[in-house]
C-alpha positions, 0 to 999 in steps of 0.5 A: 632209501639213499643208504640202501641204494649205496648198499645195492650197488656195493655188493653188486660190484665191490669185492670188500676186503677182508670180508666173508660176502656172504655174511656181508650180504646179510649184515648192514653194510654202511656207506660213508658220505663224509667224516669230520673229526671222529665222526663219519656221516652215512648218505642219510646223515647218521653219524657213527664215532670212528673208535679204529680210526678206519683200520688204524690210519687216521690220527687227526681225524676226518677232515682235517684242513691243515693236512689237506692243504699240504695235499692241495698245495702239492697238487697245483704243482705236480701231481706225480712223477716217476722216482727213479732218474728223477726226484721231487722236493715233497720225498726229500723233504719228507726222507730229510724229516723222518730221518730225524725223529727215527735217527735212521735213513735211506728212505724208501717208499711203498704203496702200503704196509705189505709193501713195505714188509716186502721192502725190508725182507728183500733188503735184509736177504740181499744186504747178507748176499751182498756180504757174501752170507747167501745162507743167511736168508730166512726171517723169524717172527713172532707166534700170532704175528700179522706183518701183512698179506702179501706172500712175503709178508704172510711167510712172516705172519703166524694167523693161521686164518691169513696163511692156510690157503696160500701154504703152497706159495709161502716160503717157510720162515720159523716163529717164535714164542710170542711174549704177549701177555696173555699167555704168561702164567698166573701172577707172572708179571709182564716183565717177567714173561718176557725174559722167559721169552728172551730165553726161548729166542736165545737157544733159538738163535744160538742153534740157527744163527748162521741161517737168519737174515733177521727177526721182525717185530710188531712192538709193543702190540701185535695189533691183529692178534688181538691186540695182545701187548708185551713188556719193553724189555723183550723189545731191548733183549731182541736187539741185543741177541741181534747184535750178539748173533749179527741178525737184523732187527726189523721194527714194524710200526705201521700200526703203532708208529706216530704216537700211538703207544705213547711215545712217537716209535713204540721203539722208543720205550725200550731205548733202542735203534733198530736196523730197519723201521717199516712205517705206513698207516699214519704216515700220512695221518690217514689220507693217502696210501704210502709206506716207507722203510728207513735203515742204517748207512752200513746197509744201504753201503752193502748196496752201493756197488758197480754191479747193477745186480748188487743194487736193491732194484725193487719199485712200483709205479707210484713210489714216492708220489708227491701228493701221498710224500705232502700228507706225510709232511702234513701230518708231520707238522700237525705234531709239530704244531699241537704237542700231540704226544702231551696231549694223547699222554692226556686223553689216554688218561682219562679213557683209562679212567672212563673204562673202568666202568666196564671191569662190572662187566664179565671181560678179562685183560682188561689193558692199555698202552697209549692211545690203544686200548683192549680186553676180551669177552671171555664167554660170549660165542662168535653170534653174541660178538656180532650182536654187540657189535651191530647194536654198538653200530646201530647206535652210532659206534663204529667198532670192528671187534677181532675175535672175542677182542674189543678194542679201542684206537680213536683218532687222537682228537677225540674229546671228552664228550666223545670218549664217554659216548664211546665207552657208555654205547659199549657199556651199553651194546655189551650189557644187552647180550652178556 
């Protein structure tokens, strides 16, 4: 009964997002007590393997001491205070700190991934205003991208789900053809399917240039899509057009950033420096919201005038606040600390090697980059997904499938024994229904 009191209460007065209520209504909704590790405890202390890391986020799961000391730390200090005519040693800490691992700049916070999206499109816009290029003002993206649901962040995501109901309040931008893939033609390598892709981006920008502001890119994985994983290369390519036809590179890590593709940037497979990052998610390893944007010293010099209204005036209230900056900081020297990038290269391995006991499976696509993991259910209708994934949930498995996708991104601390609980309960959930 203390789950279903939870349950009532929540559907009562709650508006859950990305949620259908109705369809909610009528599923098990599940109410978190606590978390420790990969695992998550409901009111009637069932326990449930965290597999998304609660929507991306969490890296070193639940509960972790050394992270929430640095937030514990903090708060005996000073909880908030504003960043604008003032400053605090967690922000210049934590700005000194990822400038050095992503060789970038500048930082500046956000409450969120959206936020920080925004950020980086207004700076991008103004930085060629202030250059005197006001015509160069539209941002392209890729096919099936999902760069977040602000209205600026929906002018430059391309799933049609997220748009349709806004199209009167988005700016139009252009996509480009995405090179995931999935859509390659049979025996076409990944690497091969992405030059033709770089082809398609380089007729674009020979006919538009003069027009964009800049291009940005979920690297290596357009995570919301489903999932769907491209070669290196396009990443290199794109800087390169970039810089050929003087157009921005916005690289979005918020989902992928941290270690999740096996290397702390997912930029860092394709050996390049983007002139904007867009970090969020496990920034703070999970435990609070925050966003940054870090970018190059001749942007940020664009900006650095006399004239107030050539200064980048965007804010929020809590920018830069001193308990989410700790956990940020926190996180940062959990890595320092493990060899967590060692260690994911390690745990990937072995779920690499666990998984392959579902290829007896009717999936496709089967696929991996780092500590992510995916592949499809080619034939199963939208009520078979449902009913594998309640039976996965039901039977301690949280997973959260997109579309006929089910995927994997465990917090980096899941053991041995977690992983083949991970993989046997799927096995088992998918091998009732299909």
């Amino acid at each position: 009964m203390k789950n279903q009191q939870f349950i009532d209460r929540s559907l009562k007065n709650l508006w859950h997002p990305c949620t259908q209520m109705k369809i909610q209504q009528a599923q098990s909704l599940i109410p978190i007590k606590r978390g420790e590790g990969v695992w998550l405890y409901d009111y009637n202390e069932k326990k449930y393997l965290d597999a998304i890391s609660s929507w991306w986020v969490n890296l070193f799961g639940h509960n972790q001491s050394e992270i929430k000391k640095y937030i514990t730390d903090q708060l005996d200090l000073i909880e908030h205070v504003m960043l604008a005519g003032l400053t605090h040693e967690p922000a210049i800490l934590l700005s000194e700190k990822l400038s050095s691992i992503t060789n970038l700049g500048h930082a500046f916070y956000g409450s969120d991934g959206s936020n920080a999206i925004e950020i980086a499109i207004k700076m991008s816009v103004h930085y060629w205003r202030n250059k005197g290029c006001p015509k160069k003002n539209k941002i392209i993206y890729l096919e099936n991208s999902y760069h977040g649901e602000t209205l600026g962040a929906l002018s430059v995501t391309d799933i049609k789900l997220f748009r349709k109901n806004y199209a009167s309040l988005i700016k139009k931008n252009n996509p480009i053809k995405t090179p995931d893939w999935r859509y390659a033609d049979k025996g076409e390598t990944s690497e091969s399917y992405a030059l033709r892709c770089i082809e398609d981006l380089e007729i674009y920008l020979q006919d538009n240039h003069q027009h964009i502001a800049a291009f940005i890119i979920e690297p290596l994985v357009q995570c919301a899509t489903g999932m769907g994983m491209y070669h290196a290369t396009y990443l290199a390519k794109a800087r390169e057009l970039c810089t050929k036809y003087q157009i921005h590179l916005i690289d979005d890590e918020i989902a992928v950033g941290f270690g999740r593709t096996g290397k702390m940037f997912a930029f860092e497979h394709a050996q390049i420096k983007p002139d904007f990052i867009c970090l969020s998610k496990g920034l703070t390893g999970g435990y609070l919201p925050l966003s940054s944007v870090l970018t190059t010293d001749d942007i940020y010099m664009a900006f650095y005038e006399d004239k107030i209204e050539k200064g980048f005036l965007h804010s929020h209230s809590y920018t830069g606040n001193p308990l989410a900056c700790s956990a940020a900081l926190g996180t940062l020297s959990y890595f320092e600390n493990h060899d967590v990038i060692n260690q994911n290269n390690k745990t990937s391995a072995y779920i690499s090697e666990r998984i392959k006991t579902l290829e007896t499976l009717p999936i496709s696509n089967l696929r991996n980059v780092g500590m992510i993991w995916a592949f499809e259910l080619e034939e199963a209708s939208k009520n078979t997904i449902k009913k594998i994934t309640m039976k996965a949930i039901k039977n301690g498995l949280f997973i959260r499938p997109i579309g006929n996708t089910i995927y994997f991104m465990p917090p980096y601390v899941i053991n041995h024994v977690d992983i083949d609980f991970m993989i046997d309960t799927t096995l088992e959930a998918i091998q009732s229904y299909v």
